[in-house]
LONU-642876 format. One record per residue (C-alpha): residue in one letter; x, y, z. Coordinates in pm, whole numbers, plus 50000, padded with zeros to 5 digits. Example, Ala and Ser with C-alpha at 12.3 -4.5 7.8 and 13.67 -1.06 7.14 Angstrom:
<pts>
a512304955050780 s513674989450714 
</pts>
This chain:
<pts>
x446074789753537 x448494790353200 x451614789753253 x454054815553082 x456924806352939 x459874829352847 x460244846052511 x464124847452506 x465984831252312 x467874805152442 x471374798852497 x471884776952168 x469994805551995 x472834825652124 x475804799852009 x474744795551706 x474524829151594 x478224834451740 x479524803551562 x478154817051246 x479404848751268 x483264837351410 x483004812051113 x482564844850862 x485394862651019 x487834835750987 x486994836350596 x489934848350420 x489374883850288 x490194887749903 x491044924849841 x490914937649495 x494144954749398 x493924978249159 x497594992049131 x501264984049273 x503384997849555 x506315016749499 x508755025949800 x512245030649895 x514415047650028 x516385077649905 x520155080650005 x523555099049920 x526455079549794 x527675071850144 x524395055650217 x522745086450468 x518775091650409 x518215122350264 x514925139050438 x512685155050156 x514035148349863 x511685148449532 x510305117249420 x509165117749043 x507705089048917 x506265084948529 x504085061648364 x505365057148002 x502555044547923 x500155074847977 x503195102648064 x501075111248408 x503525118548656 x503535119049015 x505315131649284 x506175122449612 x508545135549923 x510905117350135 x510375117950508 x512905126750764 x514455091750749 x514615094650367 x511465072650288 x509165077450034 x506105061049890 x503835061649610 x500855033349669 x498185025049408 x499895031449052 x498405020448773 x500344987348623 x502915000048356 x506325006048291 x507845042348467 x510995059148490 x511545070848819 x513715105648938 x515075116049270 x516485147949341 x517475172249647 x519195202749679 x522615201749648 x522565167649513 x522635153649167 x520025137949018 x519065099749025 x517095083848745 x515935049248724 x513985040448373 x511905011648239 x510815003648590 x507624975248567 x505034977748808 x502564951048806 x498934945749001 x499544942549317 x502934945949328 x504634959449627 x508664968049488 x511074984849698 x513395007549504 x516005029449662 x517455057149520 
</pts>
């Protein structure tokens, strides 16, 4: 008679693998930032949002412009822009324009401008 023995893996198998695997999660991710973070918030002299206002925002650099709305609590924002310097415009209906120039953005910059 032969005996027969188990073909599982056993319970150290098991640890081992998990301790490996928590060790890799813990790891600190490095994410590769391509651009900078512009937001803000866009308000009227007394300091109320004002919901979808126009959000223009220029690279100098290259003249590509792009445009974002406010939400309903005035907030706007434009992730991932390439690292220049821009001049940025906000404008609503019935209200007068707001221009901001020479604004540098850097990699991975996260600014906060409000308008």
């Amino acid at each position: 008679m032969h005996s027969t023995q188990s073909k599982r893996p056993s319970i150290q198998s098991y640890l081992s693998v998990f301790l490996i695997l928590a060790s890799l999660a813990a790891l600190p991710a490095r994410a590769q930032l391509a651009g900078a973070n512009l937001s803000g918030v866009v308000m009227d002299a007394s300091g109320r949002a004002i919901p979808n206002a126009t959000v223009t925002i220029q690279n100098l650099a290259t003249g590509v412009t792009r445009q974002v709305q406010s939400n309903s609590d005035g907030l706007y924002s434009a992730p991932n822009l390439l690292p220049s310097n821009y001049d940025i415009e906000a404008s609503a209906p019935s209200f007068s324009k707001t221009v901001v120039r020479g604004v540098a953005l850097t990699v991975g910059s996260e600014r906060t401008l409000d308008l």
